[in-house]
Jmol script that loads the backbone (N, CA, C; Angstrom):
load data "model"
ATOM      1  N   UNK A   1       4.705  -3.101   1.606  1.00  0.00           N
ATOM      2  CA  UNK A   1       5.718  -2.082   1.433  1.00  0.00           C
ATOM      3  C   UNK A   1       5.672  -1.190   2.666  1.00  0.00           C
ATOM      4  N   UNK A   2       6.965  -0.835   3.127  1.00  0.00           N
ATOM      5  CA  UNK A   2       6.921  -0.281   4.452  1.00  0.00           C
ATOM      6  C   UNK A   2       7.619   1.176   4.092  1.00  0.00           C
ATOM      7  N   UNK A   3       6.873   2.398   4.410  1.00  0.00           N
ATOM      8  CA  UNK A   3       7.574   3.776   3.856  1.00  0.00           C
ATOM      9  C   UNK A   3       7.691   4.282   5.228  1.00  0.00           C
ATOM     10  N   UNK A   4       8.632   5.353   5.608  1.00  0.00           N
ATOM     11  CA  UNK A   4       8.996   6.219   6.142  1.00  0.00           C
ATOM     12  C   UNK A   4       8.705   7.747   5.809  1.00  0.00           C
ATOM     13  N   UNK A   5       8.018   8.475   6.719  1.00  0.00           N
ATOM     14  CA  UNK A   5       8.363   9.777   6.521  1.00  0.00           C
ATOM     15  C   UNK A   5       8.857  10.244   8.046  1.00  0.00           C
ATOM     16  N   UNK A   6      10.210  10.700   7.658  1.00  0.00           N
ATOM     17  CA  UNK A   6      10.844  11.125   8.893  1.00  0.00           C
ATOM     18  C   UNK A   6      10.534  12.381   9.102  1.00  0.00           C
ATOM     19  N   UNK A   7      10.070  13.260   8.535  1.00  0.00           N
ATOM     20  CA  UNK A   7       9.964  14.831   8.392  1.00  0.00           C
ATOM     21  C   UNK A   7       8.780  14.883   9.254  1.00  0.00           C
ATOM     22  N   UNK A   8       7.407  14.074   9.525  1.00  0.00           N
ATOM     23  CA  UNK A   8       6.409  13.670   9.650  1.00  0.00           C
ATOM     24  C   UNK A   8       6.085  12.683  10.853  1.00  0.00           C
ATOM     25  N   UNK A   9       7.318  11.969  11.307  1.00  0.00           N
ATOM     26  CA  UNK A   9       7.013  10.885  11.855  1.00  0.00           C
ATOM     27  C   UNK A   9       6.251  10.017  12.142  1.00  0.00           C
ATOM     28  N   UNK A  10       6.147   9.425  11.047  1.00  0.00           N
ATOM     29  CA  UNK A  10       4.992   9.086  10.545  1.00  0.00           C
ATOM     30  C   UNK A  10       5.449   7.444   9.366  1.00  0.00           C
ATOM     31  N   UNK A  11       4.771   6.057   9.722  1.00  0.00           N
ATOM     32  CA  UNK A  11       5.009   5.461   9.115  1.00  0.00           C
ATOM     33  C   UNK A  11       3.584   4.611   8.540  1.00  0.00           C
ATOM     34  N   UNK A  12       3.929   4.565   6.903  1.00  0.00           N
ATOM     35  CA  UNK A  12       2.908   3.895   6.092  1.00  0.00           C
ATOM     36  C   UNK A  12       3.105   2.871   5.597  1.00  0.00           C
ATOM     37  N   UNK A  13       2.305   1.819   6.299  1.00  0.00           N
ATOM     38  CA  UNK A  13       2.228   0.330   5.332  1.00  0.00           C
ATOM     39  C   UNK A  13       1.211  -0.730   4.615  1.00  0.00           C
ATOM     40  N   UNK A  14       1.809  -0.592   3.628  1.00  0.00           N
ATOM     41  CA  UNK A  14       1.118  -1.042   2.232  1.00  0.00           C
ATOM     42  C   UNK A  14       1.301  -2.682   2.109  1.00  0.00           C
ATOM     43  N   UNK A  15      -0.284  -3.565   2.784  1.00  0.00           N
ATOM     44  CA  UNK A  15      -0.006  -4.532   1.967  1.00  0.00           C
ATOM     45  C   UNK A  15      -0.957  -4.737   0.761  1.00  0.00           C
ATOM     46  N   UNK A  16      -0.434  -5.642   0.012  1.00  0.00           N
ATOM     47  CA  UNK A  16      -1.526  -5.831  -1.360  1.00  0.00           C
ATOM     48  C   UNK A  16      -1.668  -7.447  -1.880  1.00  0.00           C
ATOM     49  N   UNK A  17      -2.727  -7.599  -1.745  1.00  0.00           N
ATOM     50  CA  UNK A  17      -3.398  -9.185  -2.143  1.00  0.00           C
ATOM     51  C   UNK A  17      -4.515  -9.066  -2.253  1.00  0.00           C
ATOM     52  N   UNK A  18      -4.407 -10.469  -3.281  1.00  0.00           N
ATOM     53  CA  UNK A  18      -6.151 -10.908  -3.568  1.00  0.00           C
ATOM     54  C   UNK A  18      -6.645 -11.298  -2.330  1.00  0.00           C
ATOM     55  N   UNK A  19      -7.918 -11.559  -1.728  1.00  0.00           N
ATOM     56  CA  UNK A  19      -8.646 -12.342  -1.229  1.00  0.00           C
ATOM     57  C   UNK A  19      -9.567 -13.350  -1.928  1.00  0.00           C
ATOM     58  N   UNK A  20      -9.667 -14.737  -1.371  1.00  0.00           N
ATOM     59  CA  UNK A  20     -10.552 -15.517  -2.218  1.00  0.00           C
ATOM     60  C   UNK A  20     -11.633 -15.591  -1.014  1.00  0.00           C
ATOM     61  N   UNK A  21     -11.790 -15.267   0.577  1.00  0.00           N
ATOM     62  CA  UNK A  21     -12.943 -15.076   1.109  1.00  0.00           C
ATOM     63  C   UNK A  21     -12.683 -14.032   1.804  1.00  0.00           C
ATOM     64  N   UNK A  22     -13.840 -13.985   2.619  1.00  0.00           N
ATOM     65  CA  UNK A  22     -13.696 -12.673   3.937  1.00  0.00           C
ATOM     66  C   UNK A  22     -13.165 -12.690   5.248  1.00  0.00           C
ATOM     67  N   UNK A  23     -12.113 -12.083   5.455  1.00  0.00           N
ATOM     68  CA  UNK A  23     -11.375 -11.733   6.432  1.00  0.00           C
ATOM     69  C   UNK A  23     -11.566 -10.832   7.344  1.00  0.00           C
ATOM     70  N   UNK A  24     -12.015 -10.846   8.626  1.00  0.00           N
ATOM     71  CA  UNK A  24     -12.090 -10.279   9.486  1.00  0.00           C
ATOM     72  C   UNK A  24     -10.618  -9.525  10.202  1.00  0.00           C
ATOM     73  N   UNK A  25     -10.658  -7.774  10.164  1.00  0.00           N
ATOM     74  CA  UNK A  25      -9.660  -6.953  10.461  1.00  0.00           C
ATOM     75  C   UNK A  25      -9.410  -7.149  11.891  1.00  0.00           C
ATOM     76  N   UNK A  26      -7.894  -7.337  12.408  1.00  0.00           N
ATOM     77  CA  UNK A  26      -7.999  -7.428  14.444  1.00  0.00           C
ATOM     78  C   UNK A  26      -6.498  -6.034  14.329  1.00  0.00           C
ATOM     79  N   UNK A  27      -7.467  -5.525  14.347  1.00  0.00           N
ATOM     80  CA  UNK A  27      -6.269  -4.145  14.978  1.00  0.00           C
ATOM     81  C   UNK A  27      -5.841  -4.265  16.061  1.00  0.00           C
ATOM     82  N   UNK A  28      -4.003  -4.314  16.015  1.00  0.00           N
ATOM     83  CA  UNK A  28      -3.888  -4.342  17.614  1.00  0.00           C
ATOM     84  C   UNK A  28      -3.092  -3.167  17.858  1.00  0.00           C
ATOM     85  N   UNK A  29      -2.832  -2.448  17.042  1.00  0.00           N
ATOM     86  CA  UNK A  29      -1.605  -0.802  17.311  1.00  0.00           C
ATOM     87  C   UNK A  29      -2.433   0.269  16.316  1.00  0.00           C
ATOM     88  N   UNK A  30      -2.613   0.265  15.143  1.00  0.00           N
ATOM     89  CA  UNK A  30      -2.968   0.953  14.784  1.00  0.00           C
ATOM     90  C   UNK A  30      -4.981   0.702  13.421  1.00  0.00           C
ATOM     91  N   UNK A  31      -4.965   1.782  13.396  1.00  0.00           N
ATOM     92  CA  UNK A  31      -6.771   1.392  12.379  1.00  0.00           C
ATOM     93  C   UNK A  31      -6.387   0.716  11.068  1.00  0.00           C
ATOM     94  N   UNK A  32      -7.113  -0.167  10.531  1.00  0.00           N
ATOM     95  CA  UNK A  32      -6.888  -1.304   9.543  1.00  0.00           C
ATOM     96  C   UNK A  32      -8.177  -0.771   8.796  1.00  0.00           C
ATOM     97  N   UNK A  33      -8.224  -0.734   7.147  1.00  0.00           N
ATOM     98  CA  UNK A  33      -8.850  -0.693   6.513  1.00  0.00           C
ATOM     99  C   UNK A  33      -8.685  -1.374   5.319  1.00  0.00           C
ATOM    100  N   UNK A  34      -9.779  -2.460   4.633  1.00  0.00           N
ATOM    101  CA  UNK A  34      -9.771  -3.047   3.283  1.00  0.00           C
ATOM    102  C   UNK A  34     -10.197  -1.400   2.786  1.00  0.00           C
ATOM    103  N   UNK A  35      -9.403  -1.808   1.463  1.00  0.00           N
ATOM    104  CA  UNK A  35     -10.232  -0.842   0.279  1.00  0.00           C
ATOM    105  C   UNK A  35     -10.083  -1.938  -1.332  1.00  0.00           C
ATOM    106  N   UNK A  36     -10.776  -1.373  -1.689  1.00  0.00           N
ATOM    107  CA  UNK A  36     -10.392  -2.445  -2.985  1.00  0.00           C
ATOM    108  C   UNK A  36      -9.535  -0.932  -4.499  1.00  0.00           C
ATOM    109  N   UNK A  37      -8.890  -1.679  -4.878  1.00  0.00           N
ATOM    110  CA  UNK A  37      -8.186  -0.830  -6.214  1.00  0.00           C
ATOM    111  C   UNK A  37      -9.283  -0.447  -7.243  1.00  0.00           C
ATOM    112  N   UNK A  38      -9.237   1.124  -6.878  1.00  0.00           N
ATOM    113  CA  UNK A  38     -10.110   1.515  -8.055  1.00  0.00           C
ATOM    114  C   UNK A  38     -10.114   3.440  -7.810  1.00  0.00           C
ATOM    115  N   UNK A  39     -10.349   4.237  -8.807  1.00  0.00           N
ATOM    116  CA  UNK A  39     -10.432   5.346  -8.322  1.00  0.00           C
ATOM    117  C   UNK A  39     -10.709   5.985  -7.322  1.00  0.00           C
ATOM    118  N   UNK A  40     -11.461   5.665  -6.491  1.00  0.00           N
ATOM    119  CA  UNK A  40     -11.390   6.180  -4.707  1.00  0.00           C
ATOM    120  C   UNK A  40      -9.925   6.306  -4.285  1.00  0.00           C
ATOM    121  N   UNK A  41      -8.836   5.167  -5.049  1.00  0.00           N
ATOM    122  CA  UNK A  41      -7.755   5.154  -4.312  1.00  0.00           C
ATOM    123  C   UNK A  41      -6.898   6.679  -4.538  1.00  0.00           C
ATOM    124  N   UNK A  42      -7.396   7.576  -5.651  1.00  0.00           N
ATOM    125  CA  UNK A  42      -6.661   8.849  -6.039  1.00  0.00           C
ATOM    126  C   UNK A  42      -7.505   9.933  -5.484  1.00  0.00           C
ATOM    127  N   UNK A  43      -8.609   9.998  -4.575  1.00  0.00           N
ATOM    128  CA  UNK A  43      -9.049  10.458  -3.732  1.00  0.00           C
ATOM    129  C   UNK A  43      -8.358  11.301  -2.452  1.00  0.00           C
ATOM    130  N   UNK A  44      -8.008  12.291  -2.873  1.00  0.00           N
ATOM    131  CA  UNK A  44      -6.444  13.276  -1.698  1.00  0.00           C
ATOM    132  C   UNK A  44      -7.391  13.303  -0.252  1.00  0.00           C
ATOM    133  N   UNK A  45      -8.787  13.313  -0.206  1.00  0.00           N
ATOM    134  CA  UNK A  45      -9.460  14.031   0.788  1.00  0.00           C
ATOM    135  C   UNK A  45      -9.767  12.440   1.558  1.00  0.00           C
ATOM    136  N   UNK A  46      -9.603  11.583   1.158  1.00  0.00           N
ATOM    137  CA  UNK A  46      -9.816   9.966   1.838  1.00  0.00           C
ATOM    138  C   UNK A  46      -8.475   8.887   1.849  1.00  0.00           C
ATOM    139  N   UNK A  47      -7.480   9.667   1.315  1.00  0.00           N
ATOM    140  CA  UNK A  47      -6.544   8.916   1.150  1.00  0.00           C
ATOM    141  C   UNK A  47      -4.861  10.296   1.056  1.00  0.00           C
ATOM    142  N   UNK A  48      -4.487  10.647   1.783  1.00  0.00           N
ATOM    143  CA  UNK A  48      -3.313  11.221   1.798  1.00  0.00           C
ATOM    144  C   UNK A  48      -2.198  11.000   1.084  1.00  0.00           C
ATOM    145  N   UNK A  49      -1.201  12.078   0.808  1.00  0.00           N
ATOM    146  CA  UNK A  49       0.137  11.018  -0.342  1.00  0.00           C
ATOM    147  C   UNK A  49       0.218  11.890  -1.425  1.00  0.00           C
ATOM    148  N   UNK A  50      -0.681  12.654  -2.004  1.00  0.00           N
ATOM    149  CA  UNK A  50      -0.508  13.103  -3.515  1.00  0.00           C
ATOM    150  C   UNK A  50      -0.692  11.467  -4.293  1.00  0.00           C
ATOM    151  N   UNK A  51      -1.342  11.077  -4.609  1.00  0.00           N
ATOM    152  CA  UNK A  51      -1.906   9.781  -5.299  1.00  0.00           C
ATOM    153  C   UNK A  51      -0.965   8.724  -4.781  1.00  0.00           C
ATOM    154  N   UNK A  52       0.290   8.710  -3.841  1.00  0.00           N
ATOM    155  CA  UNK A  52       1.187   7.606  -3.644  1.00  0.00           C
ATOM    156  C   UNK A  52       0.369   6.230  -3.496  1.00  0.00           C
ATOM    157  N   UNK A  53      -0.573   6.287  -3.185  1.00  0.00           N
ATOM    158  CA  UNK A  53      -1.464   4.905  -2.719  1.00  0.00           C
ATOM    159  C   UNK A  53      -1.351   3.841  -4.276  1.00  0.00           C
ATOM    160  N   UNK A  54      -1.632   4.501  -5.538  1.00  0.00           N
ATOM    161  CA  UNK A  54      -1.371   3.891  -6.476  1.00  0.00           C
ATOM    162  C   UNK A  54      -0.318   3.105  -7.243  1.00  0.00           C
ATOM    163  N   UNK A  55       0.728   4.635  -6.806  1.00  0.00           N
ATOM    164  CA  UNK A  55       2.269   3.874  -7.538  1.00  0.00           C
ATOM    165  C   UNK A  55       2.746   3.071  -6.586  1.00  0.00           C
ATOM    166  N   UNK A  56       2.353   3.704  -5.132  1.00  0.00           N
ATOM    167  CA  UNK A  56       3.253   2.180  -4.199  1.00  0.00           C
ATOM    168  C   UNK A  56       2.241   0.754  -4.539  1.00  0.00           C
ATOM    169  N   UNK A  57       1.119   0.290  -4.838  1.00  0.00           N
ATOM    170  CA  UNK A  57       0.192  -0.898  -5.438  1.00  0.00           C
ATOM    171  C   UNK A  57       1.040  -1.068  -6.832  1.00  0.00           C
ATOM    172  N   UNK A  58       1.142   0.023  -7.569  1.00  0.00           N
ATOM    173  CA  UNK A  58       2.218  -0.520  -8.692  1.00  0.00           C
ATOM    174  C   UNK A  58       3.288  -0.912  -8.866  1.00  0.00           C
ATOM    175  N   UNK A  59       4.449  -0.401  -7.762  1.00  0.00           N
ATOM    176  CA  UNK A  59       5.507  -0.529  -7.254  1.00  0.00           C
ATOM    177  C   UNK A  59       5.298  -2.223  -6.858  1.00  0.00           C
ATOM    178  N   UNK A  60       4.801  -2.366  -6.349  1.00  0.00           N
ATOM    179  CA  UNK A  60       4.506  -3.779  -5.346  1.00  0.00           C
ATOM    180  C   UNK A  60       3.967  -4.731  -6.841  1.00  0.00           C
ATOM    181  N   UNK A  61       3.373  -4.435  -7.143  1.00  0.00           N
ATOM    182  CA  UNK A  61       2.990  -5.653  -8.708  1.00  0.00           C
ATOM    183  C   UNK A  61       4.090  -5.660  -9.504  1.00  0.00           C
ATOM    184  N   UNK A  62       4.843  -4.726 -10.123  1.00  0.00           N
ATOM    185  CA  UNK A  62       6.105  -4.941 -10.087  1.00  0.00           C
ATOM    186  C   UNK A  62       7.188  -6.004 -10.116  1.00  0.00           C
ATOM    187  N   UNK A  63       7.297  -5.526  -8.397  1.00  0.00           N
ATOM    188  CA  UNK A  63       8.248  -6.142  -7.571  1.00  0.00           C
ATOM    189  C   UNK A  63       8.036  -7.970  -7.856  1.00  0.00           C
ATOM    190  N   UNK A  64       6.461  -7.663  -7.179  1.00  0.00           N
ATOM    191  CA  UNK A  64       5.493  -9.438  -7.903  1.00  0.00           C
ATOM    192  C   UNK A  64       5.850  -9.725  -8.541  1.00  0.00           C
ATOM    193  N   UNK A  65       5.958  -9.283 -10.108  1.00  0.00           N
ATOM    194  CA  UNK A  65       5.815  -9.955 -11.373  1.00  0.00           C
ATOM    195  C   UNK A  65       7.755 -10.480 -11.580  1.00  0.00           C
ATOM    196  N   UNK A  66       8.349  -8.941 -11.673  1.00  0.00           N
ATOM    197  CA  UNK A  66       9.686  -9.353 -11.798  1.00  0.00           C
ATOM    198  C   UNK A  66      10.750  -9.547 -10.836  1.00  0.00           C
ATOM    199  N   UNK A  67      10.151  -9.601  -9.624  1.00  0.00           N
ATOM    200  CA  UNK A  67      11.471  -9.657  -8.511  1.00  0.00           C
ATOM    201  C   UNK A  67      12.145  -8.083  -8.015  1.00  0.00           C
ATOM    202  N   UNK A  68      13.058  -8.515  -7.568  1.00  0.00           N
ATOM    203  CA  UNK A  68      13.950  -7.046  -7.292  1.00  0.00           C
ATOM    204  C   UNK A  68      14.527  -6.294  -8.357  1.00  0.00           C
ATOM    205  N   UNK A  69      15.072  -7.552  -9.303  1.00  0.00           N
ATOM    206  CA  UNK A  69      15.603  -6.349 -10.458  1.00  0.00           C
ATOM    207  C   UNK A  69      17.765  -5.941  -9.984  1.00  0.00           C
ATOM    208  N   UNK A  70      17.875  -6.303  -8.400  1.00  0.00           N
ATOM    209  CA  UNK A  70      18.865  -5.894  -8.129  1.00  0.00           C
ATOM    210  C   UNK A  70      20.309  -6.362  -8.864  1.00  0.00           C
ATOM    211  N   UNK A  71      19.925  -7.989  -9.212  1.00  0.00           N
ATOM    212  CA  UNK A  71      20.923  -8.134  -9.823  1.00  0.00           C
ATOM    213  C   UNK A  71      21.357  -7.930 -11.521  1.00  0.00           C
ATOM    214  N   UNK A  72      20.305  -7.269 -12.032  1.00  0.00           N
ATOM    215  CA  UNK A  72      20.598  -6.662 -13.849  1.00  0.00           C
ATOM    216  C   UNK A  72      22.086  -5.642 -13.770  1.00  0.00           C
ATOM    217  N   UNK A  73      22.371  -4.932 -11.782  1.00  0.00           N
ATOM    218  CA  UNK A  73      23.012  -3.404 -12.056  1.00  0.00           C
ATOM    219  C   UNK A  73      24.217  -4.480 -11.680  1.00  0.00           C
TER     220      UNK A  73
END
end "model"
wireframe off; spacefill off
backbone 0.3
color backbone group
């Protein structure tokens, strides 16, 4: 998930997957961090957003499970 804050200039991106081994991080623009899903992620002082880190991981399982949704409107 790719967010924008224009007020901020400032852009945040969210990917989310399992791993079945270990993956080595190659930063080439900006710092890369695994975290795994669990309360650390609602952590304001290690993680910025007002808890967004969660609902955008929920947002995204979601999206996973049922698609876009665009064509119900």
């Amino acid at each position: 998930m790719d967010l924008n804050y224009f007020k901020y200039e400032n852009n945040l991106q969210v990917y989310y997957g399992i791993l079945t081994h270990d993956v080595d991080l190659v930063e080439e623009k900006n710092k890369l961090e695994w975290v795994e899903l669990n309360e650390e992620l609602l952590d304001n002082n290690k993680f910025g957003g007002n808890y967004n880190i969660p609902h955008i991981i929920t947002q995204i399982k979601v999206f996973l499970k049922n698609g876009t949704g665009l064509g119900k409107y």
